[in-house]
N, C-alpha and C positions, 0 to 999 in steps of 0.2 A: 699653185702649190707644186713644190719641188716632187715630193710625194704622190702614189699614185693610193698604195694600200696600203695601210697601216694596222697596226695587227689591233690594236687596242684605242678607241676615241673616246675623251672624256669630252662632252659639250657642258661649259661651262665654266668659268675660272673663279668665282667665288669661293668661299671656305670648305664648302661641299666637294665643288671639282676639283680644290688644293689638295683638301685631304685625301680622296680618292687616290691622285697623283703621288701624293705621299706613300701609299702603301702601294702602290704598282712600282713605286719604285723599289721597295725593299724586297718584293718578289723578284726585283729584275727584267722588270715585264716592259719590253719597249710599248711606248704609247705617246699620242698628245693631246694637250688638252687645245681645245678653243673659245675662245672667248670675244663676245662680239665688242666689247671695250678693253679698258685696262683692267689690270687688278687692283683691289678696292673701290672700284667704279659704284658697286651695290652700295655703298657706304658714303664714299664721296660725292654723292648726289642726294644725301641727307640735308633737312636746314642745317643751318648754323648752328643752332643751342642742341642739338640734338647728341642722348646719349644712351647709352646700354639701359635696358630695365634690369638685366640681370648682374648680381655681380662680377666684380672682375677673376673672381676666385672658379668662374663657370668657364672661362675662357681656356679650353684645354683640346685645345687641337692639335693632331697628333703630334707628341716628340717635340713641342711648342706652348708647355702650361705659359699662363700667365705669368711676368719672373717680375713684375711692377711694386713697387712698394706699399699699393694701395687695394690689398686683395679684396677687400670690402667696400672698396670706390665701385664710382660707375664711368667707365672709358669714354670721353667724351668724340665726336665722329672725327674728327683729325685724329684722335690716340688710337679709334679703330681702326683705320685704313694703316697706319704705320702698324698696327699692332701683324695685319693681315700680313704687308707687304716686305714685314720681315721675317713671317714665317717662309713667307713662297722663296725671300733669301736663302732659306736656310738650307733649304734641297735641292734650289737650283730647279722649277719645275721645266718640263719641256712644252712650252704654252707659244701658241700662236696669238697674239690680239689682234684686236678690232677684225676677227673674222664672225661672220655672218654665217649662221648655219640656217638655208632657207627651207630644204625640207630634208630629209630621211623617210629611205622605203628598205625593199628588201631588192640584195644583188641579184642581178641577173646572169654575172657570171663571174668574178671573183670577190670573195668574202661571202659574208651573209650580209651586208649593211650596205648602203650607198647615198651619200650625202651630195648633196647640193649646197655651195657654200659661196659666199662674197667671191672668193679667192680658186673658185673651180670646184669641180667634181672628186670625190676619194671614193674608196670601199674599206671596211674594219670589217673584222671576224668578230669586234665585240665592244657594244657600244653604253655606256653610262650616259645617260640625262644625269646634269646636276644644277638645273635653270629654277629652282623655283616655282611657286604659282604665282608671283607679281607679274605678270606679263602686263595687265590691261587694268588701269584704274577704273574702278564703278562708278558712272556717272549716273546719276537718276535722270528719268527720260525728261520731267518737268523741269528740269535744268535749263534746255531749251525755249520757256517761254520766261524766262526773266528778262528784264529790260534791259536791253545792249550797254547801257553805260554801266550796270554793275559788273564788276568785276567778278569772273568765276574761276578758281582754281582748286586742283587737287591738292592733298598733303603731301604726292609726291614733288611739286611742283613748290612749295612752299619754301620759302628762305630764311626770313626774318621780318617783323613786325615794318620796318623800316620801310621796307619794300613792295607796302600795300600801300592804296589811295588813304586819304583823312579818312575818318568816319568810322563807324560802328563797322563789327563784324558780325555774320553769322555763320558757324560752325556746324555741318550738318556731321551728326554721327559722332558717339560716345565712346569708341574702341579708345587702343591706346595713343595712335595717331591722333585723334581729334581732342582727345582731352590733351595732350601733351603740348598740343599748339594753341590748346586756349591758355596754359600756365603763361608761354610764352605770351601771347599779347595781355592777359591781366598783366604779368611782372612790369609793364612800359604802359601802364593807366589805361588801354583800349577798352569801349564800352563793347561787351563780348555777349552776343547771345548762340546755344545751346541747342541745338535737337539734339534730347537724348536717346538713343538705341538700346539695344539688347544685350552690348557687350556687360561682361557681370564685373565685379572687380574684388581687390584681397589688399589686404593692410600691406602698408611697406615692412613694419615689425611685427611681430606676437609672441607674447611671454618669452623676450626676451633673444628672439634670434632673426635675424632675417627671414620671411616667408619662401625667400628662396632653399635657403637651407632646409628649414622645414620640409620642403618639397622631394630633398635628397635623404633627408634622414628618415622622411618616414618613409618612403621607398616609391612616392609617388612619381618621381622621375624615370623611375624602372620597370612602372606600370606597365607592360603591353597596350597594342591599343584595343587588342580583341578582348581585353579583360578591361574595357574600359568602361562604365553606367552607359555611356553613349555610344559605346560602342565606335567602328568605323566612323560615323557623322561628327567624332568631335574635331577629324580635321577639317571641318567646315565652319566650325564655330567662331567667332572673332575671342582676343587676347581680350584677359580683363585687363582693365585700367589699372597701371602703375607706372611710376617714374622713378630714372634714378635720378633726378633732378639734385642739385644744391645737396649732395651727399646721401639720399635717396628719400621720395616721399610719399606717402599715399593720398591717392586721388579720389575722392569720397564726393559726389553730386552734390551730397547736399553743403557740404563746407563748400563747393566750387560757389554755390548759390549766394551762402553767407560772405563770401568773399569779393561779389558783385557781380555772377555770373548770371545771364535770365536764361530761365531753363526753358524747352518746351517741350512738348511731345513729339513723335513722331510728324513728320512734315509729311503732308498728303499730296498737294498739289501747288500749283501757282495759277495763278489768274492777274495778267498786267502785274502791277507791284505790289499784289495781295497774294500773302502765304497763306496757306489753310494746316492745320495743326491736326492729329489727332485728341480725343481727348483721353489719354493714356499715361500723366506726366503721374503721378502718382501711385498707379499700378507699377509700372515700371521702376519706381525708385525701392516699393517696397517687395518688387520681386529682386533686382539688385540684392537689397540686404537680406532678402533672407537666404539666399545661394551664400552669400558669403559666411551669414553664419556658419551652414551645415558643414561650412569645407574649414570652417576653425574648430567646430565638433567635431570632427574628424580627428584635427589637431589633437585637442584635446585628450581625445578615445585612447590613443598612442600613447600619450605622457600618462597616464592615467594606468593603460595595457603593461606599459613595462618600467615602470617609476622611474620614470626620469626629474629630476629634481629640475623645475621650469618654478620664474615667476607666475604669478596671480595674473591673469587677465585685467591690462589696465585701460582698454580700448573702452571709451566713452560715446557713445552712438549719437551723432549729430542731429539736432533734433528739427531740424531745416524741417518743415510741410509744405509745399504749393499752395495755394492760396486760387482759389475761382480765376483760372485765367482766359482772355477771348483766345477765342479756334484762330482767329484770324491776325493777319500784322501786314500793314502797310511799309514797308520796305523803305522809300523813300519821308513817308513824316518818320520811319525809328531813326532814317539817319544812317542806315545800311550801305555801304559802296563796295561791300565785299565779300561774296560767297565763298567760304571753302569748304571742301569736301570732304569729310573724313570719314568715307564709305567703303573704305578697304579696297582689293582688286580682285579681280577671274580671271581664272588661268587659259591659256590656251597650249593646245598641246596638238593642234589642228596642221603644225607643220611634221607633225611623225606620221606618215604614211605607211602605218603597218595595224593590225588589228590587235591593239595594246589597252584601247580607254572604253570603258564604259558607256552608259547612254547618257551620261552629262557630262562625257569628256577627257574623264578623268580618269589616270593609269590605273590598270589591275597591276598586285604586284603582292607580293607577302615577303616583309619587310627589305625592298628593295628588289629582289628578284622576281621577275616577269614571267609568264607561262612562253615567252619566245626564246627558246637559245639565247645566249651570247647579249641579250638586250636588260636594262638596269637602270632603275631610278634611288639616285640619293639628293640629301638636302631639303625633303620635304616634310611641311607641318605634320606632325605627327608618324612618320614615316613608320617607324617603330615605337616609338616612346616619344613622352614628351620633349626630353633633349634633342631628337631626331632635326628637327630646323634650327638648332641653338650652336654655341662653338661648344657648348659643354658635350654634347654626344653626336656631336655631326661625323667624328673619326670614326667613331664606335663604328657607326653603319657604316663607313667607306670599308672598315676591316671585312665586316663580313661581306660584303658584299666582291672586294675582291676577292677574300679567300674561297668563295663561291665560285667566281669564273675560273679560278687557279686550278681548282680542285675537277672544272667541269669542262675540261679542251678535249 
């Protein structure tokens, strides 16, 4: 690097570090960002069918709404990367790529920052994280003892049905990632089996409007997270199950069932080419539905609070039941040649060498501003609000978050 100090370092080039960037720019504020790929890299390393769950009408990053003719579509992962890559056009950011930020500590003698990077050593007076907590896919440790010829892959690793061996799949984990890619290989006839998890899930519509919307209208998007029932832990929580699949769909266990999907419980272990199940498949579907109720009572409570004139409730509850299933499954008589994973990721944050994270890792920060000087995290699930990891509110926090350093030199 040309650069020795620079006054201002965004790590990250994603829609978080864009946006960041965005608004250091309107301050005027020299800075650069880095990024250890290109931009839209986050995106263009999605499968193939892969697309927004939320709408396109959420897409509002700064100075850069949505301008598509499809505000109620879902951007399919080509439309997002171009969607990105003509925002970052539009300001012109000042981005370094494919640099590698390996650690950060604090200076020793110019700045307060000192990075170690692909590209050589700098120091900043004032540094934003905007990397996300996708660093490292969740592998279960029993992963390990499956038989070498089945195939094991993450969802991040996932491409297209095409591109897996013959044979049966099984799908561990029920978030949005793992249901999403079982749409996909149902849609191309694959005999698909199911661990289902914890994630909860919510209709694609209700009386009448997108459940996204719902989530902006009734004010749930602007939530805090400290006024949240769970409090700080719901950024820990997995997404519930939705698609914007074929114009957008909901993803319901039990129609995935009636649709030809085998469900099972929780997978506990492996033994040779023998899976061991929980036996939970039932508790779990009907803890699923009854979160989901409470959060369309919710709904409800609103329309009800301040008359809004909404259709009738026309959601008809899937009346799919599990049936006595064995704890256990032979892998090779199901027919199985390939495991995927859809068990989300953990963060690491083990390359910032300063006293920033908790005992499990994870930044202290009260909505992006850190107890250290000059040091900032944005782009994170739940950061501030729900929108906080989304393009619909990811500016929001880059705003405050610079007018915070602006305000505090």
């Amino acid at each position: 690097m040309t650069e020795k100090h620079i006054d201002t370092v965004v790590v990250g080039g994603g829609q978080a570090g864009l946006s960041v960037s965005w608004h250091l720019k309107q301050k005027g504020r020299k800075h650069t960002v880095l990024d250890r790929g290109k931009i839209g890299d986050t995106w263009r390393q999605r499968w193939d069918s892969f697309c927004l769950v939320t709408p396109n009408w959420c897409c509002q990053l700064p100075g850069f709404p949505y301008d598509g003719n499809e505000p109620d579509g879902f951007m399919l992962r080509d439309e997002i990367v171009e969607y990105v890559e003509r925002f970052a056009r539009s300001f012109q950011p000042p981005i370094r790529e494919n640099v590698d930020v390996r650690r950060v500590g604090a200076a020793n003698d110019v700045g307060r920052f000192h990075l170690e990077t692909s590209e050589g050593e700098l120091s900043t007076d004032n540094l934003i994280i905007a990397v996300g907590t996708h660093q490292h896919p969740n592998i279960p440790t029993w992963g390990s003892k499956l038989p070498d010829d089945i195939v094991q892959l993450h969802t991040r690793d996932y491409r297209s049905p095409a591109l897996l061996p013959q044979g049966a799949v099984l799908v561990v984990g029920s978030g949005q990632s793992g249901c999403q890619v079982v749409q996909d290989l149902l849609g191309v006839g694959r005999e698909v089996h199911l661990c289902v998890g914890s994630a909860g899930r919510i209709p694609r519509r209700y009386r009448g409007r997108d459940i996204i919307e719902w989530d902006a209208v009734t004010g749930y998007f602007d939530l805090p997270v400290d006024k949240h029932p769970k409090g700080r832990e719901v950024r820990f929580q997995p997404h519930p199950h939705l698609s914007g699949r074929d114009g957008g769909q909901t993803i319901d266990l039990r129609q995935l069932a009636l649709n030809g999907v085998n469900l099972h419980g929780q997978l506990l272990d492996v033994e040779d080419a023998t899976v061991h199940f929980a036996d939970d498949l039932a508790e779990t579907l009907d803890t699923v539905d009854r979160i989901c109720r409470e959060n369309l009572d919710e709904i409800d409570d609103y329309i009800t609070n301040n008359g809004i004139d909404a259709p009738k409730n026309d959601l008809v509850p899937v009346g799919w039941q599990p049936s006595s299933q064995p704890r256990t499954m032979d892998l090779k008589q199901t027919g199985i040649s390939t495991v995927i994973y859809g068990t989300g990721f953990h963060f690491d944050f083990s390359w910032i060498d300063l006293p920033v994270c908790d005992e499990r890792g994870y930044p202290q920060y009260e909505r992006g501003v850190t107890p250290i000087p000059g040091l900032y995290f944005v782009g994170l699930h739940w950061l501030h609000t729900q929108g906080s990891g989304l393009f619909y509110q990811v500016g929001r926090d880059a705003e405050y978050v610079v007018d915070h350093l602006s305000s505090n030199l």
